[in-house]
MARZA-100390 format. One line per 8 residues: number of its first residue (from 1); their letters; for each residue x, y, z of N, C-alpha, C, O. Coordinates in steps of 0.2 Angstrom, whole numbers. Each point is the difference from the previous one (the first is absolute). Layout:
N
NUM> a> X Y Z X Y Z X Y Z X Y Z  ...
This chain:
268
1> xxxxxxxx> -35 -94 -90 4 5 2 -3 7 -2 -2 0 -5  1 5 8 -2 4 1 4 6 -2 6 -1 1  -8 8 -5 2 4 -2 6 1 3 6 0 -2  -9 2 9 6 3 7 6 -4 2 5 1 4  -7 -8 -6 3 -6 2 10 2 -6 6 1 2  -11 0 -7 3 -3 -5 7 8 1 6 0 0  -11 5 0 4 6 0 5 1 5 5 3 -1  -6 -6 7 1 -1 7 9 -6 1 5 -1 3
9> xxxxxxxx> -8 -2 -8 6 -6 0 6 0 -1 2 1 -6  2 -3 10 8 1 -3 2 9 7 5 1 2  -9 0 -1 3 6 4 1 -2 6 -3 -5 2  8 11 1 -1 1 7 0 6 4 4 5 -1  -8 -4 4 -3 4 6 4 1 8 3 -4 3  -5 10 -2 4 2 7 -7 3 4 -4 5 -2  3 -9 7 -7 4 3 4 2 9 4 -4 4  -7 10 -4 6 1 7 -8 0 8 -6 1 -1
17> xxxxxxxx> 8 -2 5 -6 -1 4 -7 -6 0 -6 1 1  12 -8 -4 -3 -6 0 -3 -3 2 -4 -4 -2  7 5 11 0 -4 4 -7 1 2 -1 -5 4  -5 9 -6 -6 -2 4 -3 4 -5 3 4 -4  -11 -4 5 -7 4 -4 2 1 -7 2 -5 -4  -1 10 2 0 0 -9 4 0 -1 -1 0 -6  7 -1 6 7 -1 -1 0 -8 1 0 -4 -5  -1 3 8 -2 -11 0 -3 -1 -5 3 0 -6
25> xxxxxxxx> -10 1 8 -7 -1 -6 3 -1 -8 0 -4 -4  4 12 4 4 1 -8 3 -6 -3 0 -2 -6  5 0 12 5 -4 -3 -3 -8 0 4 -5 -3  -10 3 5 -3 -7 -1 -4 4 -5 2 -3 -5  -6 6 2 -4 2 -4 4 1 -8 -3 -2 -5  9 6 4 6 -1 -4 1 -8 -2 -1 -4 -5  3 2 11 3 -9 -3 -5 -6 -3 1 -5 -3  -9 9 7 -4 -4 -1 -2 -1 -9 -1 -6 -3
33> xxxxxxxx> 0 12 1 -1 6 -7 5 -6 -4 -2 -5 -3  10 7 4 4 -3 -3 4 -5 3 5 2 2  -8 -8 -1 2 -6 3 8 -3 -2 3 -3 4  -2 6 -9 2 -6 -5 8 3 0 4 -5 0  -1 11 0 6 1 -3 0 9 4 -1 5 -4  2 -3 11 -1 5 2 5 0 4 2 -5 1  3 9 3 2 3 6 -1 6 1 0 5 -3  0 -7 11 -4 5 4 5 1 7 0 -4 4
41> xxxxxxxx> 4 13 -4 2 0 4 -3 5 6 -3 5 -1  4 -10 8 -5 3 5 5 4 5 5 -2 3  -8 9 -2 4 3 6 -4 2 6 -6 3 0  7 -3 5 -3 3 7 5 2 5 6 2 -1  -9 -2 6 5 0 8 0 -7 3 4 -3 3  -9 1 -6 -1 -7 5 -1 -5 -4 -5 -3 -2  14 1 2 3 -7 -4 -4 -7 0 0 -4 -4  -2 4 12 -5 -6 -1 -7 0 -1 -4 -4 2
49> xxxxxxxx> 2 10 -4 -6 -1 -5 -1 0 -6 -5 -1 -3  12 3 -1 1 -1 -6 2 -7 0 -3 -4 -4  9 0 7 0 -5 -1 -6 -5 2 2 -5 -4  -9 2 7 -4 -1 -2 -2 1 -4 1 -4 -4  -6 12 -1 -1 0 -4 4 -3 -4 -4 -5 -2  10 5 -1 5 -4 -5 -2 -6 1 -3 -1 -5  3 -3 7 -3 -7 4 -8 -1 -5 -1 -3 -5  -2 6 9 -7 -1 -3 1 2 -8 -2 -5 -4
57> xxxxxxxx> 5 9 2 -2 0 -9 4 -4 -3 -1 -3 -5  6 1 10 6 -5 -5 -6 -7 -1 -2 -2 -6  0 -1 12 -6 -5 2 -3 1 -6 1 -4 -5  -5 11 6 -6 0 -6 1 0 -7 -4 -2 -3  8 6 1 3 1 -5 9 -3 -2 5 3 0  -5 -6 -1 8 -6 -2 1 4 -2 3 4 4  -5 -1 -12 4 4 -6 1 7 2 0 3 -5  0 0 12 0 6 1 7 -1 6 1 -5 4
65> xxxxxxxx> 4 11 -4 6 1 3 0 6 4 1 6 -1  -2 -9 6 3 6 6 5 3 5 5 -3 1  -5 8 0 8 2 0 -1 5 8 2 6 -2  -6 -6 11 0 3 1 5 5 3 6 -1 -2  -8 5 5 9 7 2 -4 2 6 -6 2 -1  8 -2 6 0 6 4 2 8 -2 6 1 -1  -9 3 2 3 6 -3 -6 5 6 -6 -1 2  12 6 -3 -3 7 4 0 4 -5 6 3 -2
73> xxxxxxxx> -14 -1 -2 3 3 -6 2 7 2 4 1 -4  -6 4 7 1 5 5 7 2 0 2 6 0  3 -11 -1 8 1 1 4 -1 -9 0 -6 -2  1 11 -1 0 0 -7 7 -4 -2 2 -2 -6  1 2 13 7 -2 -1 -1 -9 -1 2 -3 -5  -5 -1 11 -4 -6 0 -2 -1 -7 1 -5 -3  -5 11 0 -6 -2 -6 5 -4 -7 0 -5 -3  5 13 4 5 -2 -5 5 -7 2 1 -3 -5
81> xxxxxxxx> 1 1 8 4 -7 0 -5 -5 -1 2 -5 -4  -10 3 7 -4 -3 -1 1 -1 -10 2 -5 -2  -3 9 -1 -2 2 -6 6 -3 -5 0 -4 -5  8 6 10 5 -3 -4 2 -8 2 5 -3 -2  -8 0 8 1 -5 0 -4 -6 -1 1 -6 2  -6 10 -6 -8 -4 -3 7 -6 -3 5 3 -1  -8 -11 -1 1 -5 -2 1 2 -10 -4 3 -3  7 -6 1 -1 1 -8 -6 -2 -2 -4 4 -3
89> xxxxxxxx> 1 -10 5 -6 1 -5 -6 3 3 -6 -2 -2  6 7 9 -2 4 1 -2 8 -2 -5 3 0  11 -2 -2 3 7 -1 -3 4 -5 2 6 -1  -6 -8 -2 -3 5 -6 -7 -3 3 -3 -5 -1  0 12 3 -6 1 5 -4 2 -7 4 3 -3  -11 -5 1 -5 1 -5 -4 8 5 -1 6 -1  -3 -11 7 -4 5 2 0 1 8 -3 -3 4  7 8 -2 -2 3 8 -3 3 2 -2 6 -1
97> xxxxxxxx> -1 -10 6 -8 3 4 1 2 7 -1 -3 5  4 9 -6 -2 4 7 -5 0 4 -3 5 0  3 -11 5 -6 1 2 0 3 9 -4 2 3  13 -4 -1 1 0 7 -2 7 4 1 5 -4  -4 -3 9 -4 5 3 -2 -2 7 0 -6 2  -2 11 0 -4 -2 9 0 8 0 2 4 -3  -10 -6 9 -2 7 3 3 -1 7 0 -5 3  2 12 3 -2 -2 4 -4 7 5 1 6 0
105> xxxxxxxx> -7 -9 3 -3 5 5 -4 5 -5 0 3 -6  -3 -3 12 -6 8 -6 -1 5 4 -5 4 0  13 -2 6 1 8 1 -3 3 -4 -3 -3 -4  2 10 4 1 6 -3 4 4 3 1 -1 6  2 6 -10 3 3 1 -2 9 7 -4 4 -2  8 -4 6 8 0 1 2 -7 2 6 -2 0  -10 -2 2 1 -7 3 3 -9 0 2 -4 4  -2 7 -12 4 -5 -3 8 -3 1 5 4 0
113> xxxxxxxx> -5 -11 2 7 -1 3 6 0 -5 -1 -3 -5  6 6 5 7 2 -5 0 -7 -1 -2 -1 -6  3 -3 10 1 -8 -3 -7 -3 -6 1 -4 -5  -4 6 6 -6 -2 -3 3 3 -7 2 -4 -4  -3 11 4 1 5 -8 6 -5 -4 -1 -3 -6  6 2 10 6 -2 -2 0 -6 -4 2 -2 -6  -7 -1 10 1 -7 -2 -4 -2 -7 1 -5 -4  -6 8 3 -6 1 -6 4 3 -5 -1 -2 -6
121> xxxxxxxx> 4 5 7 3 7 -4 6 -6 -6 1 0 -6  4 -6 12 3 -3 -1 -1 -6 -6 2 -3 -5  -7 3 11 -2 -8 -6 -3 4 -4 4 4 -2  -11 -2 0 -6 1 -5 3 3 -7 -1 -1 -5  8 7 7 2 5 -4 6 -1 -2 1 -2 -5  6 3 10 4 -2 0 2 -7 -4 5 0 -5  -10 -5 8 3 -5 -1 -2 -3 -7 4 -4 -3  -9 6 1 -3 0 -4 5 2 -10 1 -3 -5
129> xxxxxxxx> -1 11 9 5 -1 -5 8 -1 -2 2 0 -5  1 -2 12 5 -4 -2 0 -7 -4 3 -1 -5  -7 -4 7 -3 -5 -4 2 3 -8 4 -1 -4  -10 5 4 0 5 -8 5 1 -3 0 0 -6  5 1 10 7 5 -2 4 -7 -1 3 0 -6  -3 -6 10 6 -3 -1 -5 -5 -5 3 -2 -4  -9 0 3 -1 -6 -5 -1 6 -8 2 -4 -5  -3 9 3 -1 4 -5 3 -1 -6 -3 -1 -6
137> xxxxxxxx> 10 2 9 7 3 -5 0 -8 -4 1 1 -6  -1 -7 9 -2 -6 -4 -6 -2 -4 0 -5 -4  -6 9 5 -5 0 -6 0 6 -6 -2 -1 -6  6 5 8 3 4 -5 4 -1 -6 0 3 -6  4 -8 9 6 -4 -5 -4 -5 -7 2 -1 -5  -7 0 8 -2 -6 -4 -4 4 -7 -2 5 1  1 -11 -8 -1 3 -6 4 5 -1 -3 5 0  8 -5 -2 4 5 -2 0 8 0 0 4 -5
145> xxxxxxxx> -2 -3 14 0 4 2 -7 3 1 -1 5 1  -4 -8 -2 -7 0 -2 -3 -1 8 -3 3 5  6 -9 -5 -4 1 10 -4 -5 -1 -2 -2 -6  0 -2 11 -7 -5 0 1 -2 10 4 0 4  -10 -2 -4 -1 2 6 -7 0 5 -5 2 -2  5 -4 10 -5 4 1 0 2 6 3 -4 4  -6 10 -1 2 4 7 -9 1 2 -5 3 -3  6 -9 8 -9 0 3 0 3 8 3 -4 4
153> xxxxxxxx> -6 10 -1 2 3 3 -9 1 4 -6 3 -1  7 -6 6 -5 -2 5 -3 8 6 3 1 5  -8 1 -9 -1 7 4 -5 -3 3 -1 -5 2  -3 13 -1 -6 -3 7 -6 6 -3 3 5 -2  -8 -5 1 -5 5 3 4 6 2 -2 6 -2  7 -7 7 2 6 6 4 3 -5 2 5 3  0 -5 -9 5 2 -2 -4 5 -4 3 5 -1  -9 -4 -1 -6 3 -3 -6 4 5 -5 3 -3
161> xxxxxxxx> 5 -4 9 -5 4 3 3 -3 10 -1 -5 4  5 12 -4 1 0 9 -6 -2 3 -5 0 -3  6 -2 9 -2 -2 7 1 2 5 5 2 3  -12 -1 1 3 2 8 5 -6 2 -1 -6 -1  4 8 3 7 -4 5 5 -5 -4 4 -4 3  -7 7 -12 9 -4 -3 2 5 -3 3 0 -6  -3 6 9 5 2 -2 6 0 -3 2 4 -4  2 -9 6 6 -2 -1 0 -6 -5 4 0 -6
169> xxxxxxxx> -8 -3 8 -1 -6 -6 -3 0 -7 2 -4 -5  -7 10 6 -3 4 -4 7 3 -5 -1 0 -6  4 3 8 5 4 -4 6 -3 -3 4 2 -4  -3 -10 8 4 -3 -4 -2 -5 -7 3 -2 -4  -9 2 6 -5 -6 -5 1 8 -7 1 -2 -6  -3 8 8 -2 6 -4 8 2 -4 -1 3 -5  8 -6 6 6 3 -1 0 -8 -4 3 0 -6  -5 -6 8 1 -5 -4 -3 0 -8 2 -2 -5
177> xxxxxxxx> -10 6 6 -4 1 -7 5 5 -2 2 -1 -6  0 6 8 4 6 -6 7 -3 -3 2 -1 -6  0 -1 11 7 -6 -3 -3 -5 -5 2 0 -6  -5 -3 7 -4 -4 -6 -1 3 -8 2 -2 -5  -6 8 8 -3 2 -7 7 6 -3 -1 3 -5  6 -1 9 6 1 -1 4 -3 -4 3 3 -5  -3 -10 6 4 -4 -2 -1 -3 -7 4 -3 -3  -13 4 2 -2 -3 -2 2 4 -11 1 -2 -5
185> xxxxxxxx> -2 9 9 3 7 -6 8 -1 -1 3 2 -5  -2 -6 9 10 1 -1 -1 -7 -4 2 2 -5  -4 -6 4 1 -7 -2 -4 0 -9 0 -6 -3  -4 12 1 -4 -1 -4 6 -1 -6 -2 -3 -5  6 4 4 2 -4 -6 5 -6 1 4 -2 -4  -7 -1 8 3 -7 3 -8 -5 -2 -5 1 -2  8 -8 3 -4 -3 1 -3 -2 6 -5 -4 1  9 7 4 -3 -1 7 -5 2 2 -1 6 0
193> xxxxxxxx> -4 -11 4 -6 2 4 -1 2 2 2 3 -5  -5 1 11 -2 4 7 -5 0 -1 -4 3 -4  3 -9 10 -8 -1 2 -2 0 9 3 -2 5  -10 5 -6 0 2 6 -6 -3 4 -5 2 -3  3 -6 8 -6 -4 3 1 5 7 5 2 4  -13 0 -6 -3 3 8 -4 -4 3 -6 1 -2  7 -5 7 -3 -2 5 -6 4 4 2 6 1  -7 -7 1 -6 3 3 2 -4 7 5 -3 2
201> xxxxxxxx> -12 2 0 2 -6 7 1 -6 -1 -4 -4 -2  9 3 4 1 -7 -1 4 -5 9 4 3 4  -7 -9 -5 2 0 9 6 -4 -1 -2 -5 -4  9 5 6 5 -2 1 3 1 7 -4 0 6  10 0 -6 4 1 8 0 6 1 3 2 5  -6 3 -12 1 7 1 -1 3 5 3 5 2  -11 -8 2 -2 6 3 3 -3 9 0 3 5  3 -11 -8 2 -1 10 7 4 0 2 1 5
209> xxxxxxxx> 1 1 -11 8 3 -1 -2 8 5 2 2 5  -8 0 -11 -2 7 3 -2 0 6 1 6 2  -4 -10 4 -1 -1 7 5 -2 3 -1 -2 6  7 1 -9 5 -3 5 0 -7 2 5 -3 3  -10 0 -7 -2 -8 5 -4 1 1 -2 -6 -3  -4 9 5 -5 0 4 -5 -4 -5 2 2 -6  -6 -8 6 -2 -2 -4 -9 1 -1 -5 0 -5  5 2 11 -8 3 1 -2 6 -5 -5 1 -4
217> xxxxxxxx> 12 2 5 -4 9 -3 1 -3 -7 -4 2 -5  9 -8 3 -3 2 -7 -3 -3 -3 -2 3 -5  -1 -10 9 -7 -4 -2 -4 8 1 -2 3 -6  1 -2 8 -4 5 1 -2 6 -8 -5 2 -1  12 -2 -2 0 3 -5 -5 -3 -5 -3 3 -4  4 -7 4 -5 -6 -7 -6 -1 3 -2 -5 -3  -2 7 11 -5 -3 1 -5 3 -4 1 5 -3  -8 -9 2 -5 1 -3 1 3 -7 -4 4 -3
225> xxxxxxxx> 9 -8 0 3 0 -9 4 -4 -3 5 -3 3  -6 2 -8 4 -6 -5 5 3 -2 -2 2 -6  10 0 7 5 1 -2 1 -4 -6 -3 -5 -1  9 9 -3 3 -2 -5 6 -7 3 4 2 4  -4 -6 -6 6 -4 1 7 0 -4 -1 3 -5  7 -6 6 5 1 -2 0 -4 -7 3 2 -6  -6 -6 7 -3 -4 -8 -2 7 -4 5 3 -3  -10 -1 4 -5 3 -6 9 6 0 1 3 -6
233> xxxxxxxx> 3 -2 9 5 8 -4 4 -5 -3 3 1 -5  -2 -6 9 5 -6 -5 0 1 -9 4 2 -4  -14 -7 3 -2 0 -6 0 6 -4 -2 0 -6  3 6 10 -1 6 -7 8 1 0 1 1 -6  6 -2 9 6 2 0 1 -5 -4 0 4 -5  0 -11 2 1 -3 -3 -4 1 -7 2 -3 -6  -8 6 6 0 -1 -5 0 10 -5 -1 1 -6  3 2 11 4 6 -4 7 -3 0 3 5 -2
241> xxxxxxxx> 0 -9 2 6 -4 0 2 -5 -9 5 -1 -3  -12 -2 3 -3 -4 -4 -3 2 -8 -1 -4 -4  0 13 3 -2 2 -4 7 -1 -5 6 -2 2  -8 4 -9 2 0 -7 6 6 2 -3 4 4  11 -3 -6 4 3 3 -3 8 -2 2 5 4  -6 -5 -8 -3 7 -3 -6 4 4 -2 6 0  1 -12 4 -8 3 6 4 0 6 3 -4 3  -4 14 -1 4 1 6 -9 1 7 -4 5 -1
249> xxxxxxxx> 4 -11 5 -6 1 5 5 5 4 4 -2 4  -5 9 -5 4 6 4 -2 1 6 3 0 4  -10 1 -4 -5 1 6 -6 -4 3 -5 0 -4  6 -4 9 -4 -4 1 -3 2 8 4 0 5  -9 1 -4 -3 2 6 -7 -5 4 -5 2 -2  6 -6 5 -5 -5 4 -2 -1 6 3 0 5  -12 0 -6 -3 2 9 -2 -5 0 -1 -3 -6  -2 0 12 -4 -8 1 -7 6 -1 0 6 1
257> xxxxxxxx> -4 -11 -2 -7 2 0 -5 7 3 -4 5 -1  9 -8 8 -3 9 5 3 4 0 -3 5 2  8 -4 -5 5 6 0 -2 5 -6 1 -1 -6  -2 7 8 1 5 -8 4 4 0 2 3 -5  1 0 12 7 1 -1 3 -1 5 -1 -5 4  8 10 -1 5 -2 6 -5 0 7 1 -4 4  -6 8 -4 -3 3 4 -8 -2 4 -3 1 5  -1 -5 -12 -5 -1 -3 -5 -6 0 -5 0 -4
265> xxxx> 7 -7 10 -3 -4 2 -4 -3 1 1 -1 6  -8 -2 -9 -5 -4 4 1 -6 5 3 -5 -3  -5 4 9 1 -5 2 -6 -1 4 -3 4 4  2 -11 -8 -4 -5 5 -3 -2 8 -3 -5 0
């Protein structure tokens, strides 16, 4: 058993945006780590990709318990009953990995669809921190008022260096890093974590979200380069997850090989 195994064991985790790319990856990559004595509750929109997943880890891992939810985290009202009608041997959440997000379109500005602003703004920021709001007040309780805990909070590059045409995306990813390291000041004489993973490129469903479906333009994104995969942001979430309670991985920043910044690609 493995350090991360050992430290890992006996918790449960709440990963929101399960149902596909790093949010899946996480929660097979979590069960995997600690086979033996884990629960893992899974949230999305699309209950039947959670329920698969749940399927697949139960198969793969016996000693691991799943628990998925439909939720819209965007509606703080939904967030909050989700949270109070978590199962008992649910209810005391160890580590929350905000990872739920989408981009859409690479308008620029005046051109940008209201519905677009709205809905990024919803989930990435919004939703983000009601999660925070409603899982918190119960890591705070514990140790006799000491706190224990961990809040893993899934940024982007975009949140560190604008882009032509994300704009929007760019600025939510940017309010998620100050919320973070916000939070991160408010919680220092707590035990609680705030840990932060930036993603560089990585190929998931992100970029067919951002084309609407179009599936061309987004293969097109990753043409002539080797993205990052949902694996490789799994294995660093987990294992800032994984450290000694006293090692906080605060900032975590990852490009695949071509990348050197938001901007900055070689391709093949």
């Amino acid at each position: 058993m493995t350090s991360a195994s050992k430290r890992l064991n006996g918790k449960t985790l709440l990963i929101t945006g399960a149902s596909s790319g790093i949010g899946r990856s996480t929660a097979l990559e979590f069960a995997r780590t600690s086979p033996q004595n884990l629960k893992l509750i899974l949230t999305a929109r699309r209950i039947d990709r959670l329920q698969e997943l749940a399927a697949d880890i139960t198969k793969e891992c016996p000693g691991v318990k799943v628990h998925p939810v439909q939720l819209d985290i965007s509606n703080a009202g939904e967030v909050r009953e989700f949270v109070d009608g978590l199962p008992t041997e649910f209810r005391e959440v160890d580590v929350l990995v905000n990872n739920a997000g989408l981009v859409k379109g690479v308008a620029k500005v005046p051109d940008i669809a209201e519905e677009d602003i709205n809905i990024m703004f919803a989930t990435n920021v919004t939703g983000l921190i009601n999660m925070t709001q409603a899982i918190l007040p119960s890591m705070l309780k514990r140790n006799n008022g000491e706190g224990s805990g961990d809040i893993i909070n899934i940024g982007s590059i975009a949140g560190r260096e604008p882009y032509v045409g994300g704009g929007i995306y760019c600025a939510t990813k940017a309010a998620v890093r100050s919320f973070a390291e916000s939070l991160r000041k408010e919680l220092i004489s707590t035990r609680v974590r705030v840990i932060t993973v930036d993603p560089g490129q990585v190929e998931t469903e992100f970029s067919v979200v951002r084309f609407y479906g179009d599936r061309s333009k987004a293969e097109a994104v990753y043409a002539g380069c080797e993205p990052l995969t949902p694996e490789d942001i799994a294995e660093v979430i987990v294992f800032a997850a994984g450290r000694r309670e006293n090692v906080v991985v605060a900032d975590t920043l990852l490009f695949p090989n071509h990348q050197a910044s938001a901007t900055i690609m070689h391709r093949r």
